[in-house]
C-alpha positions in Angstrom: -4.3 -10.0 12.3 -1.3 -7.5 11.4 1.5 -6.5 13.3 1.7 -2.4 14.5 4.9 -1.2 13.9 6.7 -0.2 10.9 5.9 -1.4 7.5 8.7 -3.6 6.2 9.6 -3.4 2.0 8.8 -6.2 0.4 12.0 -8.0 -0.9 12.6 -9.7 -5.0 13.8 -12.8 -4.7 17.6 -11.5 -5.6 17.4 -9.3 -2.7 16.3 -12.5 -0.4 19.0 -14.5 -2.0 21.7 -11.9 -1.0 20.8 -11.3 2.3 20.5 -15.3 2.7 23.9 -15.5 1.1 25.4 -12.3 3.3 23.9 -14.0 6.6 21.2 -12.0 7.5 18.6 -13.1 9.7 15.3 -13.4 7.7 12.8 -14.0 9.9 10.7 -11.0 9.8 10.6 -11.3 5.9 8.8 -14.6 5.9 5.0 -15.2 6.4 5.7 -18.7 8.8 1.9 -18.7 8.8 1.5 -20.0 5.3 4.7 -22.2 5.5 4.0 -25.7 3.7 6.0 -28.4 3.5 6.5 -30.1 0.2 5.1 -33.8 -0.4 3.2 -33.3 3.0 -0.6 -32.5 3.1 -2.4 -35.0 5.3 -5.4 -37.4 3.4 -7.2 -39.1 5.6 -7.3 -43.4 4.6 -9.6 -45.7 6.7 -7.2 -49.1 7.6 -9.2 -52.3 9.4 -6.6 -54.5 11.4 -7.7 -57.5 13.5 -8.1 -57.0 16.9 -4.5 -59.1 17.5 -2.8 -56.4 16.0 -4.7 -53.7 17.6 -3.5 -55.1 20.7 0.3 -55.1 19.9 0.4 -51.8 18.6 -1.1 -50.6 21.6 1.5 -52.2 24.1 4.3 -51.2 21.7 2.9 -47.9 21.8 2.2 -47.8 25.5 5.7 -48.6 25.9 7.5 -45.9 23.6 5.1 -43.6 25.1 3.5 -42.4 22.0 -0.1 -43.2 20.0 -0.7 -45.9 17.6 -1.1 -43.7 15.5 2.7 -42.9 15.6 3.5 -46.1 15.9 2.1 -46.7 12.4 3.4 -43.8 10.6 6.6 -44.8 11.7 6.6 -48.4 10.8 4.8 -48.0 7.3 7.2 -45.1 6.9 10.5 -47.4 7.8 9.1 -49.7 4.9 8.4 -47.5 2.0 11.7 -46.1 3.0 14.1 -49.6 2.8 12.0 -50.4 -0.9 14.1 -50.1 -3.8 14.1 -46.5 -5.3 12.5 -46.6 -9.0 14.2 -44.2 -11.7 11.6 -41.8 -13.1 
């Protein structure tokens, strides 16, 4: 769906630089719509825990007050993050 209103120029890349540089607010240049962030499209995996750990990361979830599926992200993230970093 497109705005009414006034047609705005598209900018080069220089001309979005120097505005970005000079301070100027950009917001109305940018399509947020098809905004990505890099290294972050969701795949879908299929994990089977035993019911014992079901159950615990339900209560710690319960008690942070957010989903096991959170709860997850978080802790796998925690790990891959304290792993040594390998040099391309």
């Amino acid at each position: 769906m497109k705005k009414a209103g006034k047609k705005r120029k598209r900018l080069t890349a220089e001309e979005f630089d120097a505005r970005h540089d000079a301070g100027v607010d950009l917001s109305d240049n940018v399509d947020w719509s098809r905004g990505r962030f890099v290294n972050q499209e969701i795949r879908r995996v299929n994990v089977d825990f035993p019911q014992w750990m079901i159950d615990q990361m339900d209560q710690e979830a319960k008690r942070l007050g957010v989903t096991r599926q959170s709860i997850i992200k978080v802790w796998i993230a925690d790990r891959l993050e304290s792993l040594p970093k390998k040099i391309a």
